[in-house]
C-alpha positions as CSV (number, residue, x, y, z in Angstrom):
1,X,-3.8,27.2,6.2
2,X,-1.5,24.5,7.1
3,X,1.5,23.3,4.8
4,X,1.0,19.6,4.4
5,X,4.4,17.5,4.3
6,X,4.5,13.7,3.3
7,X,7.0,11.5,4.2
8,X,8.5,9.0,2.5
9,X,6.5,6.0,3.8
10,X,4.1,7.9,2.9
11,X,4.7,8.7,-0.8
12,X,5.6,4.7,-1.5
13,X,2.4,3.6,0.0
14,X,0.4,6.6,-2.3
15,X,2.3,5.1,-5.7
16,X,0.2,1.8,-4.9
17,X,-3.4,3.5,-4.0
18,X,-5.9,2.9,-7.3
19,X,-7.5,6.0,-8.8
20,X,-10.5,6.2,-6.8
21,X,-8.5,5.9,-3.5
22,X,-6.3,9.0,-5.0
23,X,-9.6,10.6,-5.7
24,X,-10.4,10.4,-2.1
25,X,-7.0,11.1,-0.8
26,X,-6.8,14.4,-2.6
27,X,-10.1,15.3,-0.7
28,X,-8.4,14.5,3.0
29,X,-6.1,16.7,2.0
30,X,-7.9,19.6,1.0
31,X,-9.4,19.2,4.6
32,X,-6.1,18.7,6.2
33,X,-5.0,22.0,5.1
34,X,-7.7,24.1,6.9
35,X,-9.1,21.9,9.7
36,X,-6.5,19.3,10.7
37,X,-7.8,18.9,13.9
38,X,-11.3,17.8,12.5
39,X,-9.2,13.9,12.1
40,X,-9.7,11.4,15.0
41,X,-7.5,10.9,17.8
42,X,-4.7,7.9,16.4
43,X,-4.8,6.9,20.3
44,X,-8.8,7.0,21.6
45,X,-6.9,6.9,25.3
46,X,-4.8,10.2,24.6
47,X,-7.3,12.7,22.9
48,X,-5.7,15.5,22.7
49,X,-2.6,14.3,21.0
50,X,-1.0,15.7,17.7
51,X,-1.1,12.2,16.2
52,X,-4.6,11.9,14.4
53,X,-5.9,9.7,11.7
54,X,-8.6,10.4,9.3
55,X,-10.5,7.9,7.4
56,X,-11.7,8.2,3.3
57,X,-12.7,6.6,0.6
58,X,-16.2,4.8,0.0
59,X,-16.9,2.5,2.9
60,X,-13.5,4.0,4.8
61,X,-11.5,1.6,3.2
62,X,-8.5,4.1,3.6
63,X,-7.2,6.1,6.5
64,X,-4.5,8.3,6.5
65,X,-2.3,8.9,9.9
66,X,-0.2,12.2,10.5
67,X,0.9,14.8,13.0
68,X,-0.4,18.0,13.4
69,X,2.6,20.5,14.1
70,X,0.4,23.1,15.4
71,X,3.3,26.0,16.0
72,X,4.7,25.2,12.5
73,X,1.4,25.5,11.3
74,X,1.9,22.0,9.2
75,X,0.5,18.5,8.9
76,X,3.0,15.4,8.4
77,X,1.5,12.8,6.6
78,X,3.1,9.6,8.2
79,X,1.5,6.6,6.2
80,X,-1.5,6.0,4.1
81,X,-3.3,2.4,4.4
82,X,-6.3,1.4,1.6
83,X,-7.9,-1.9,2.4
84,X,-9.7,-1.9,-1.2
């Protein structure tokens, strides 16, 4: 399992989400902890890259962005966008 750290971008942008994006959020994150690779590239020209996103919520209306720290076995969530 991965240890998932949020930054503090990261926690401001969460206070503002409504419940059903929170709903959703907590989901990503269940993922995140096992398969953090399973997120999209952030940058479609470097695939490959530690930097991934990972879209939720009904209608992707949120997407979360965050590194993958592969040799600290940890995820760093770096900010959290809803468009609801």
């Amino acid at each position: 399992m991965y240890e998932i750290e949020t930054y503090e971008d990261a926690r401001d942008q969460l206070a503002e989400l409504p419940r059903e994006a929170l709903l959703a959020y907590a989901e990503v994150l269940a993922v995140l902890e096992i398969a953090p690779w399973s997120g999209a590239p952030y940058n479609r020209a470097k695939p490959s890259s530690p930097m991934r996103r990972f879209s939720f919520g009904r209608d992707d209306l949120g997407m979360v962005v965050y590194l993958v720290l592969e040799h600290d076995r940890r995820v760093d969530v770096v900010g959290v966008y809803w468009l609801g």
